[in-house]
SELUMDREN-96019 format. One record per atom (N, C-alpha, C): residue in one letter; x, y, z. Coordinates in pm, whole numbers, plus 50000, padded with zeros to 5 digits. Example, Ala and Ser with C-alpha at 12.3 -4.5 7.8 and 13.67 -1.06 7.14 Angstrom:
! SELUMDREN-96019
a513194943150780a512304955050780a513204967050780s512854977550708s513674989450714s512905000350787
! end
This chain:
! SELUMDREN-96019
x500844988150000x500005000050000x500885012450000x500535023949909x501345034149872x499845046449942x500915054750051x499865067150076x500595082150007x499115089749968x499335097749855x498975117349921x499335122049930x498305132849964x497935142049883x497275144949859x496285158549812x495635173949838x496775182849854x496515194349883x496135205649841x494945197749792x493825209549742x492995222549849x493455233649736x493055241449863x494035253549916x495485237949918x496385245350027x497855250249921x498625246449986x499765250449937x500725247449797x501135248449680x501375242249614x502305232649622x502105218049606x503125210149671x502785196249526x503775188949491x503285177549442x502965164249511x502125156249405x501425147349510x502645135249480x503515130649594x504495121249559x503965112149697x504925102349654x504245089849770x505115096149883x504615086949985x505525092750103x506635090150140x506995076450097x508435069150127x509215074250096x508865082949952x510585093749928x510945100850047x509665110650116x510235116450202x510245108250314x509775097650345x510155093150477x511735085150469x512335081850323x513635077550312x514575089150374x513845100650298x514945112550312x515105119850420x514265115150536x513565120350662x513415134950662x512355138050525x511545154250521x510865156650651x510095145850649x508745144350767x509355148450859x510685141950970x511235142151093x511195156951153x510375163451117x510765177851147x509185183251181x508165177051093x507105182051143x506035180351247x505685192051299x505145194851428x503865183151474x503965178151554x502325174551580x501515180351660x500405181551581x499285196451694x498395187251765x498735185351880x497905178452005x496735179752020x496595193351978x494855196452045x493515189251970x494305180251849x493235178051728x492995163551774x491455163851744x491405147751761x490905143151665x491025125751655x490845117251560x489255111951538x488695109951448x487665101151449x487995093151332x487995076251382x488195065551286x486855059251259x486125053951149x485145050751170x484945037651015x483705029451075x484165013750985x482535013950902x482445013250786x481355006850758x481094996550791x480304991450828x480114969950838x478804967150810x479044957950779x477734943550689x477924931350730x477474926050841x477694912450901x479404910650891x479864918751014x480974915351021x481474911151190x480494901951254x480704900651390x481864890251384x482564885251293x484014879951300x484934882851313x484664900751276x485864910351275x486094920851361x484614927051402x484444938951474x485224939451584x485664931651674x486834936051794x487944937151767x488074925351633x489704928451627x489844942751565x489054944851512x489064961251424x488914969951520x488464971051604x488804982751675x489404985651767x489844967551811x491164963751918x491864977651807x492474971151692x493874975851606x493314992351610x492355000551609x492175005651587x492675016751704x491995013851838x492275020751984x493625016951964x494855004651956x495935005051999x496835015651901x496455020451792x497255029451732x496415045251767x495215047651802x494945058851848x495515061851962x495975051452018x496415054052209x497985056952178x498675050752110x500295054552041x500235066752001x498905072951961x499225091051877x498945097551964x498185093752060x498025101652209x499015102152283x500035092952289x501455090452409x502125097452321x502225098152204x503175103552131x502855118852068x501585126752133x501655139652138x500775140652008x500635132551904x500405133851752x498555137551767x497465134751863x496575139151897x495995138552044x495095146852044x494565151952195x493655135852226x492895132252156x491875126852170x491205112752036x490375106252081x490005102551945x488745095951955x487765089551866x486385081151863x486485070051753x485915062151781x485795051051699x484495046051648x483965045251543x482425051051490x482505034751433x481185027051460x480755013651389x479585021351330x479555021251155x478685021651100x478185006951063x476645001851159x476414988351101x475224991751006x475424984350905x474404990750801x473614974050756x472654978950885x471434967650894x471964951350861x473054951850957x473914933450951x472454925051006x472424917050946x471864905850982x472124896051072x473634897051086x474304888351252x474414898951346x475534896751418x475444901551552x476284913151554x476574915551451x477334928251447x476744942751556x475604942051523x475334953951646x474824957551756x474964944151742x474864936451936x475984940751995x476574935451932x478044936551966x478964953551985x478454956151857x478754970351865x478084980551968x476944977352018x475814984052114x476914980152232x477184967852281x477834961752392x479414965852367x480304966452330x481424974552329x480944990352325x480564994952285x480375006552361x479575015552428x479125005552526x478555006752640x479585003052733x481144996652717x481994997952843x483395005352785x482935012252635x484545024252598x483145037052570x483635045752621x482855056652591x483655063152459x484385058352392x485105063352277x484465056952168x483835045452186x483075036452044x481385044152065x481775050351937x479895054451867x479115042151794x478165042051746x477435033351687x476805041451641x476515041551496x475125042651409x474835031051303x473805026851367x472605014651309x471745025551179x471655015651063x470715018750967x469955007150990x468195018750934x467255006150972x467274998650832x467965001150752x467494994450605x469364988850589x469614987750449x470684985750384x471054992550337x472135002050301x472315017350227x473585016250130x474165000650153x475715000650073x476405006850153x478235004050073x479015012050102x478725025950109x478335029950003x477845045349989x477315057550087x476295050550107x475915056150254x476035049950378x477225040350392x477365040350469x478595048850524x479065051650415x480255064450432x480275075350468x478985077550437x478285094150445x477755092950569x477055079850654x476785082750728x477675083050873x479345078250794x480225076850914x480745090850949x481135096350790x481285112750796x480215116250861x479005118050885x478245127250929x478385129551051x478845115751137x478705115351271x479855114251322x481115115851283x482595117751323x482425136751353x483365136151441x483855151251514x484745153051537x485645143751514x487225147951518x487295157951414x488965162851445x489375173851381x490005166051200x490545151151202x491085145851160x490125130751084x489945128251019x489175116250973x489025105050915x489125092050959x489855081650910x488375072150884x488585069150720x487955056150729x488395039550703x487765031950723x488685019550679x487335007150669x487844995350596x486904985250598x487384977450736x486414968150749x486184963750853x487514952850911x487804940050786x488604938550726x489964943250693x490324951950802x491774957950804x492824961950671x492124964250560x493024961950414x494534967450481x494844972950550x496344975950550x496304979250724x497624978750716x497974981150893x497904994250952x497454996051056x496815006551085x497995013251163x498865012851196x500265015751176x500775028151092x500375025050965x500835032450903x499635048050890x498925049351008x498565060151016x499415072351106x500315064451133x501095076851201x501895081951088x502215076851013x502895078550825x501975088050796x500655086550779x499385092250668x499155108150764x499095106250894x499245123150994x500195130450949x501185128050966x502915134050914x502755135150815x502125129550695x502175134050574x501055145550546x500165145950607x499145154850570x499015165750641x500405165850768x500605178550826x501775186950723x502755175750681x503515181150595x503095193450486x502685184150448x501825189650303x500565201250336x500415201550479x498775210750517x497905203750432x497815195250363x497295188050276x495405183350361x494685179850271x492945178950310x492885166450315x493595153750226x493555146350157x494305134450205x494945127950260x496005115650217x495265105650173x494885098750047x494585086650033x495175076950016x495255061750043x495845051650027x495625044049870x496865037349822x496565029649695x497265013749692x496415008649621x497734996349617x498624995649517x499704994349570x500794994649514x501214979849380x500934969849470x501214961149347x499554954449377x499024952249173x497994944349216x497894929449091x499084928349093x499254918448999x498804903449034x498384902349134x497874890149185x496314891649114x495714904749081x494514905049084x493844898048904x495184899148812x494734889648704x495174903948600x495404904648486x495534911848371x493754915648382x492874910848351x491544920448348x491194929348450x491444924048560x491064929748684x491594944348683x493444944348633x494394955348633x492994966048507x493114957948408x492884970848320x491344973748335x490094961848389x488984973448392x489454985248515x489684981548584x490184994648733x491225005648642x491785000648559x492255011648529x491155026148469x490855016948365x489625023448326x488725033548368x487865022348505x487265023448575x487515039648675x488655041148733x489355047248788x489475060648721x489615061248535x489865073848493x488125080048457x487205070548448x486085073348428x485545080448588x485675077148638x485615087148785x485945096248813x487485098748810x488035108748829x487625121448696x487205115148563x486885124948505x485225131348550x484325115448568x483245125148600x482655130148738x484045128948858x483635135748981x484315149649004x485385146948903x486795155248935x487755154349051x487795137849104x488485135649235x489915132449181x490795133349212x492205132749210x493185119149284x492505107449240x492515093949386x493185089549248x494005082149294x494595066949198x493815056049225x493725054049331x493035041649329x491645045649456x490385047549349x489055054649396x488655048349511x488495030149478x487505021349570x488705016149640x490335017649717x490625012349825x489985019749958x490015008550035x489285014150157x490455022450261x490815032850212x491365041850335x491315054150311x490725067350320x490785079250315x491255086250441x492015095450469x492265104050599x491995121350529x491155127050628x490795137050580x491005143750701x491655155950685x491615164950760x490565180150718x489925178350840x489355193850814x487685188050833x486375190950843x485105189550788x485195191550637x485645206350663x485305212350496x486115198450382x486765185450400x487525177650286x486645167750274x485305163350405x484385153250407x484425151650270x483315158450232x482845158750066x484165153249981x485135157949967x485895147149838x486165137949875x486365135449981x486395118050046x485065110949995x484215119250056x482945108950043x482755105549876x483725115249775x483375111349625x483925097549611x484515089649680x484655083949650x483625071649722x482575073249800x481375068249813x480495067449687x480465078749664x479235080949566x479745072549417x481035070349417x481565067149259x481475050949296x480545046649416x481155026949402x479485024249424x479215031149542x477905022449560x476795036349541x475675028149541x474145040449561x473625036049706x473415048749760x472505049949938x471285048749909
! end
C-alpha cells in the first residue's frame, strides 16, 4: 500500500508517495498539533468475525498518537448498516463499556455509499479516518498518513495499492479504466478510487472523500 496526499486548497506542493520523504527524513521535522482529535470510523455488513479485532487495532494505534503527542483525543464510529448477525449487538455492547466507540445502526441497507456518508456525518474529530472492517492495510501506518498530511497542510491523504498483479491482467485494466472514468466525471484526484482508506483532515475535505462513496455504491 502506497499513501498519497492531496493538497487541494492549500499550498502548492506535488502529490508524491511518502516513502521518498520518509527515506529522506523530510517528515522528521514536522510538528504534531495535540489539540486535534481523531475520528476513525468502519462501515460493516455482518461483520461480527471482525468487529473487535478492528477496533482492538484501531484504539491501539489511536492510544500510540496520544502518548506520542500526535493527537489530543480520538472516537471510533461502527457504521452497522442493517447486519443481519450480531454485528450490532456487539457494537451496542462494546460501547457501552469504551465511551470512545459510537454506533450508528441503519434501519434498512444503504451500501458502502451511505454508509460512508453516514460515518462522515457523525465523526467530530478534527482529523478523519475511514477503513473497511477487514483491516486492508495496517493501521500503523497512520502515524505515516498524519505526518504526511501535516507536511503537506494537505485535506487529503489517500491510500493505493501498490502492486495488484495478483489481481489477474483484466482485473488491472477494467480498474484502470474504471478509475479514469471517475476521476473524470467527479473531478476527484485518487489513483486508486474504491481502496478502503481515506484520511481527511478538516470537515470542509468530508465531501471529496465521500466522492469516492458516491463513485462505488448508491445509498
Amino acid at each position: 500500500m502506497t499513501l498519497r496526499a492531496y493538497p487541494w486548497g492549500s499550498r502548492s506542493t506535488p502529490n508524491l508517495p511518502i516513502e521518498e520523504f520518509m527515506a529522506s527524513g523530510t517528515l522528521a521535522a514536522v510538528k504534531a498539533r495535540s489539540s486535534e482529535t481523531l475520528s476513525i470510523f468502519f462501515p460493516m455488513w455482518n461483520e461480527e468475525a471482525y468487529i473487535e479485532r478492528t477496533l482492538d487495532a484501531a484504539r491501539e494505534v489511536a492510544e500510540e498518537l496520544i502518548a506520542s503527542g500526535g493527537i489530543a483525543d480520538y472516537e471510533l464510529i461502527v457504521v452497522d448498516d442493517a447486519s443481519t448477525d450480531g454485528t450490532g449487538k456487539i457494537a451496542d455492547e462494546l460501547a457501552a463499556s469504551d465511551h470512545r466507540v459510537k454506533v450508528v445502526h441503519h434501519p434498512v441497507n444503504r451500501k458502502l455509499g451511505g454508509s460512508i456518508k453516514s460515518g462522515f456525518a457523525a465523526a467530530t474529530g478534527d482529523l478523519v479516518l475511514y477503513t473497511d472492517a477487514d483491516l486492508p492495510f495496517d493501521m500503523t501506518e497512520l502515524h505515516k498518513a498524519l505526518r504526511l498530511l501535516r507536511y503537506y497542510d494537505a485535506e487529503i491523504v489517500s491510500a493505493y495499492r501498490f502492486d495488484r498483479v495478483g489481481e489477474g491482467p483484466s482485473r488491472a485494466i477494467y480498474t484502470f479504466f474504471y478509475n479514469i472514468l471517475i476521476r473524470r466525471l467527479f473531478g476527484v484526484r485518487m489513483r486508486d478510487i474504491n481502496f478502503a482508506s481515506c484520511a481527511a483532515g478538516g470537515c470542509s475535505t468530508t465531501s471529496a472523500c465521500a466522492a469516492k462513496a458516491r463513485s462505488s455504491t448508491p445509498s
